[in-house]
C-alpha positions in Angstrom: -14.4 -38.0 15.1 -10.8 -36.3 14.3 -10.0 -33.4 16.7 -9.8 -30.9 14.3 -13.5 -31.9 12.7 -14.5 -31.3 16.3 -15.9 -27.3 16.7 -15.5 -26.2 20.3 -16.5 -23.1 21.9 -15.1 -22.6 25.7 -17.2 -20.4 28.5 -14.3 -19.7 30.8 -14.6 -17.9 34.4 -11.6 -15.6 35.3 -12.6 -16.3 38.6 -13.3 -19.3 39.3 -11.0 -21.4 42.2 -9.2 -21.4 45.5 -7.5 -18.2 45.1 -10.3 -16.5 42.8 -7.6 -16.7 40.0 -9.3 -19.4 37.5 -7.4 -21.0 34.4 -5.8 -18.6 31.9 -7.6 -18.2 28.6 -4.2 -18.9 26.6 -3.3 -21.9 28.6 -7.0 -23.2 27.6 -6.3 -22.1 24.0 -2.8 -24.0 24.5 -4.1 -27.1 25.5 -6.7 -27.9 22.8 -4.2 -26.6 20.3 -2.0 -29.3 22.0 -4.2 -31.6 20.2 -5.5 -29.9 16.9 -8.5 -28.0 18.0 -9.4 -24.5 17.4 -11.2 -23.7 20.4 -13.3 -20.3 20.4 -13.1 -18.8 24.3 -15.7 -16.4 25.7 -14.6 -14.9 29.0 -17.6 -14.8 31.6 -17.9 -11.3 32.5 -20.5 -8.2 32.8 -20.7 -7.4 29.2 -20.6 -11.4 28.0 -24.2 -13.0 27.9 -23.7 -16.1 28.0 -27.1 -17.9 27.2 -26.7 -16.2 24.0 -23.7 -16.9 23.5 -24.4 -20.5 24.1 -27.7 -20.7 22.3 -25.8 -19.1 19.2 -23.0 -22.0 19.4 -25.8 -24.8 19.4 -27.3 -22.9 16.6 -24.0 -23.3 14.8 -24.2 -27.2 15.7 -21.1 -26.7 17.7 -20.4 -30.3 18.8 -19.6 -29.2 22.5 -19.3 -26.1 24.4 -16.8 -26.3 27.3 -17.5 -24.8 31.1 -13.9 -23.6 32.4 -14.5 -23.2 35.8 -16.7 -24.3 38.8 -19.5 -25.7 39.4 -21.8 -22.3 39.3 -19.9 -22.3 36.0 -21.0 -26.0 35.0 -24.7 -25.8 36.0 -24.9 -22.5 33.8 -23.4 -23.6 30.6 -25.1 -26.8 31.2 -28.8 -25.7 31.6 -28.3 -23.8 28.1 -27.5 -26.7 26.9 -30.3 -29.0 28.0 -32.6 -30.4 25.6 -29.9 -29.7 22.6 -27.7 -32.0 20.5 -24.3 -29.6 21.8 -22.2 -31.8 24.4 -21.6 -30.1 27.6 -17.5 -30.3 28.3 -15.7 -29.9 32.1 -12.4 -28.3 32.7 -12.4 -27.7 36.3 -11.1 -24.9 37.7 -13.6 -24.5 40.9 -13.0 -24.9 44.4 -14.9 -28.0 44.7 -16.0 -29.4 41.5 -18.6 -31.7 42.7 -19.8 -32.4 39.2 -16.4 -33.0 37.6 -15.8 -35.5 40.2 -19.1 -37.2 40.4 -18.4 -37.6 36.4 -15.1 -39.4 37.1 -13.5 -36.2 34.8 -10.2 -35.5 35.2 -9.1 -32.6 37.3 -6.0 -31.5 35.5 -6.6 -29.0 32.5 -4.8 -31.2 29.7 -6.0 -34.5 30.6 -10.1 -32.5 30.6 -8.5 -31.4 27.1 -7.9 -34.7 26.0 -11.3 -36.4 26.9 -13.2 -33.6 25.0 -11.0 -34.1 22.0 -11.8 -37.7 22.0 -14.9 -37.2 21.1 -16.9 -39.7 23.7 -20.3 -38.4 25.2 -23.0 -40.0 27.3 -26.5 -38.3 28.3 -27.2 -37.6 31.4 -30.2 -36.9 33.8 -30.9 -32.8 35.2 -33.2 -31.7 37.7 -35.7 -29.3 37.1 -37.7 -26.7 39.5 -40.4 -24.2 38.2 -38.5 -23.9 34.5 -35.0 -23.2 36.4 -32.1 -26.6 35.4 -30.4 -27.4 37.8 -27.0 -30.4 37.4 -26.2 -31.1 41.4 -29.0 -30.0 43.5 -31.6 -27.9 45.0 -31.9 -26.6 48.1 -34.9 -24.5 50.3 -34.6 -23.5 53.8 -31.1 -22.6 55.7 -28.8 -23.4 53.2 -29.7 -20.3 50.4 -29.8 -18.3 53.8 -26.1 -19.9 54.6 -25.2 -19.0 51.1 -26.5 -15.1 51.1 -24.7 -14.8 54.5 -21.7 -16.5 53.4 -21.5 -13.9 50.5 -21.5 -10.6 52.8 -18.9 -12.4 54.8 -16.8 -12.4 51.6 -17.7 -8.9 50.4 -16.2 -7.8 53.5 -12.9 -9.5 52.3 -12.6 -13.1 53.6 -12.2 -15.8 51.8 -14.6 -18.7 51.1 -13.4 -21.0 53.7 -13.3 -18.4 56.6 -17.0 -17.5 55.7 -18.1 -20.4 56.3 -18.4 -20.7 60.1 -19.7 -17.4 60.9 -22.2 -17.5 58.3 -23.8 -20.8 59.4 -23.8 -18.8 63.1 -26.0 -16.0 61.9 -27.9 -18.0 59.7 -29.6 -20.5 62.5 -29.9 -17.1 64.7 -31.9 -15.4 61.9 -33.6 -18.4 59.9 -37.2 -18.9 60.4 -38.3 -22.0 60.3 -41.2 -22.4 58.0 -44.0 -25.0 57.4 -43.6 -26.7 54.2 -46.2 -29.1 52.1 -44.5 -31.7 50.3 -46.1 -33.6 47.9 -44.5 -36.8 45.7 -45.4 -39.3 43.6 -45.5 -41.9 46.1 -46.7 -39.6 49.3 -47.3 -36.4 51.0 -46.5 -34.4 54.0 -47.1 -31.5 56.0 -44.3 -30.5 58.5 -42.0 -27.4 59.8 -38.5 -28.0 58.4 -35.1 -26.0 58.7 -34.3 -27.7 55.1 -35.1 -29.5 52.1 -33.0 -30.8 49.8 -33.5 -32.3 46.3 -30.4 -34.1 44.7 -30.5 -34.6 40.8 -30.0 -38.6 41.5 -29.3 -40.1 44.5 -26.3 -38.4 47.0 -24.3 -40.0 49.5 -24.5 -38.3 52.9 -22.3 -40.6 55.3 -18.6 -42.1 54.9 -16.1 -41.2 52.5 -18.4 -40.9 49.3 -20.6 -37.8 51.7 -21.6 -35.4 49.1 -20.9 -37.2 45.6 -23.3 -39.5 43.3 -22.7 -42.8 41.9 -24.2 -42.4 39.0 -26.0 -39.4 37.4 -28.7 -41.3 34.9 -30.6 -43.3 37.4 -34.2 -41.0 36.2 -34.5 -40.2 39.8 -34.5 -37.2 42.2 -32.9 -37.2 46.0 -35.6 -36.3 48.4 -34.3 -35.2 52.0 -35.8 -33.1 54.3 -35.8 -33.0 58.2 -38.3 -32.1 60.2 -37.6 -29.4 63.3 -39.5 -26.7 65.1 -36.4 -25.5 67.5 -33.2 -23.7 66.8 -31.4 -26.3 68.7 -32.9 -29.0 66.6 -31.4 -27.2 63.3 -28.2 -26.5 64.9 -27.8 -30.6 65.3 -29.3 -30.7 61.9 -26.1 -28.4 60.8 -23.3 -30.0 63.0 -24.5 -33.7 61.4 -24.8 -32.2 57.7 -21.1 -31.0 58.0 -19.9 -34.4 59.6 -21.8 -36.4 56.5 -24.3 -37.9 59.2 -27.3 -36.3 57.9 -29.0 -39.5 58.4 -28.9 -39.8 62.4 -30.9 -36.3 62.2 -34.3 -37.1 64.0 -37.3 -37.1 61.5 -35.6 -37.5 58.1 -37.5 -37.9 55.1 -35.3 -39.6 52.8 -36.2 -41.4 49.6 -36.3 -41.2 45.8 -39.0 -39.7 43.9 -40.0 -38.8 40.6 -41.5 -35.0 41.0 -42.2 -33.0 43.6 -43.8 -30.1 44.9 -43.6 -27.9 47.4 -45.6 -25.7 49.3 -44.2 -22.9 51.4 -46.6 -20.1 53.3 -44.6 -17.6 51.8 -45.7 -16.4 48.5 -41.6 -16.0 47.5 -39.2 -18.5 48.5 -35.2 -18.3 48.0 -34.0 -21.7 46.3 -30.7 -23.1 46.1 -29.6 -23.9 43.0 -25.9 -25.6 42.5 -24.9 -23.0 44.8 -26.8 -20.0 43.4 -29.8 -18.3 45.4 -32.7 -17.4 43.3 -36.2 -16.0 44.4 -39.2 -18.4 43.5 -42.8 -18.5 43.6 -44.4 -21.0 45.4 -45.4 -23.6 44.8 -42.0 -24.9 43.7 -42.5 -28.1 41.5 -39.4 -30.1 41.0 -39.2 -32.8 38.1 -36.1 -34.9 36.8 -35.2 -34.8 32.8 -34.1 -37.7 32.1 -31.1 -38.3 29.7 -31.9 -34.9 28.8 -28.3 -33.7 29.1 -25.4 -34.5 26.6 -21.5 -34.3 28.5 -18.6 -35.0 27.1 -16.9 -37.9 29.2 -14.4 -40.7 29.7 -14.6 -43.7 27.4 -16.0 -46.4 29.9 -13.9 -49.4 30.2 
C-alpha cells in the first residue's frame, strides 16, 4: 500500500520518557510527512478521551492508529484496538519500552516512521483478565503495592529511578501476604504468595534476555507465582526478581497455561496491568486472545 493511501491517526503522550519530556507533536507530524503521510495527532491529556477517540478512528477504517509513547501508552491504545481490523503502530518514547523491544521495533522516531509507512502487519496474541486487555503482563500481590508506593515517591518530586528503592522498602514492610487459589487448565493450587504474575506469552526471567519475550503469538499465558508466608521470604523473592533469578526462589510455580483464575480472600484486589494499578473483583479470571491483536511491524526476513 502507497504511504499516502495509508490513513494514520497518532495518540501521543507529552509525557512519556526519561525526563518526562516525550516526542514533540511536530517532530511526529515531520517524520510521517518525511514519507507522504498525513498523520492526524491527538495529544493524551485531561480533556482527550482516548477510547473514543480510538473507537471513532477504527470506525473510520483508519488502517493504523499509532501509540507515541511508553508502554502505559502502548497497552492503552492497544486494548482499543483489540478485536478490530485498525493496526496498532509503536513509536517509543517510554523509559523502557518493553513492548517495542520485544517486537524487534525500532527505537528511533523516523526508522518507527518508516515501518508503519510500509505498510507490513502481523497479529499478535493479548492477555485478558475480568474484560480488562492487557499487551505485557499482569501482576497481583507486591508489585501493584510497589507501583502505588513508587508513585507517592514521585509525587513528592523524585524521579522514577530514585523511587524505586524506597518504594520496594515500604512495600515488603506494609504488604500483606494473602492466600490465593489458583486454578488452570492443567492444575490447581491453594497457597500464601507475596506475588503472582501472568505474562501475555512466555517471559524470560534469568540472563541477558530477563524481562523480554521471544515471541508474542505462541496462544499462551506465563504463569509464575511463589509461594511464601514470611517477610524475609519475599524480601529474597525481591532481591532475586531484580537480579533476573526469579527462578532459584524456593516454591516457584512456573509453567504455561491457557486460562486462569484466581481466588483472593479479599472481595477487591489491586491488579497490575502493564504498569497500571486497577481495583478488581475477585475472582480474577485470566484468558489469552489469540492473534487477536493487529501491529504494525518489521517485514520479517
Amino acid at each position: 500500500m502507497a504511504s499516502n493511501a495509508l490513513r494514520v491517526a497518532v495518540l501521543l503522550n507529552p509525557a512519556s520518557g526519561v525526563n518526562r519530556g516525550g516526542v514533540a507533536a511536530s517532530d511526529v507530524e515531520a517524520a510521517f510527512a518525511s514519507l507522504g503521510i498525513t498523520a492526524e495527532i491527538l495529544v493524551l491529556g485531561p480533556k482527550l478521551d482516548a477510547q473514543k477517540e480510538i473507537a471513532e478512528r477504527v470506525q473510520r477504517r483508519f488502517h493504523c492508529v499509532v501509540a507515541a509513547g511508553g508502554d502505559g501508552t502502548v497497552s492503552l491504545t492497544g486494548a482499543a484496538l483489540v478485536g478490530t481490523d485498525t493496526a496498532l503502530g509503536v513509536i517509543p518514547a517510554g523509559t523502557l519500552n518493553h513492548f517495542a523491544r520485544d517486537m524487534k521495533l525500532p527505537l528511533e522516531l523516523d526508522n518507527a516512521a518508516r515501518v508503519i509507512a510500509a505498510g507490513q502487519s502481523v497479529r499478535i496474541d493479548a492477555g485478558e483478565v475480568n474484560g480488562h486487555i492487557f499487551l505485557n503482563n499482569s501482576s497481583l500481590g507486591f508489585y501493584p503495592t510497589l507501583v502505588m508506593e513508587r508513585e507517592r515517591s514521585m509525587r513528592r518530586g523524585f524521579s522514577k529511578t530514585l523511587s524505586l528503592i524506597p518504594a520496594a522498602v515500604r512495600a515488603i514492610w506494609r504488604f500483606p501476604i494473602p492466600t490465593v487459589r489458583l486454578l488452570t487448565d492443567q492444575a490447581g493450587l491453594v497457597t500464601r504468595t507475596p506475588f503472582v504474575f501472568v505474562g501475555n506469552n512466555r517471559y524470560h526471567f534469568s540472563g541477558l534476555q530477563a524481562g523480554s519475550r521471544e515471541r508474542l503469538s505462541g496462544g499462551l499465558l506465563h504463569l509464575c507465582a511463589v509461594a511464601g508466608t514470611t517477610r524475609l521470604t519475599l524480601l529474597k523473592s525481591v532481591i532475586l526478581a531484580f537480579a533476573g533469578r526469579i527462578e532459584e526462589a524456593p516454591d516457584v510455580l512456573d509453567r504455561d497455561v491457557e486460562w486462569a483464575r484466581i481466588e483472593t480472600m479479599r472481595r477487591r484486589v489491586s491488579v497490575a496491568l502493564d504498569g497500571e494499578v486497577v481495583r478488581m473483583r475477585s475472582p480474577l479470571v485470566y484468558r489469552t486472545r489469540p492473534q487477536a491483536l493487529k501491529v504494525m511491524a518489521p517485514a520479517s526476513d
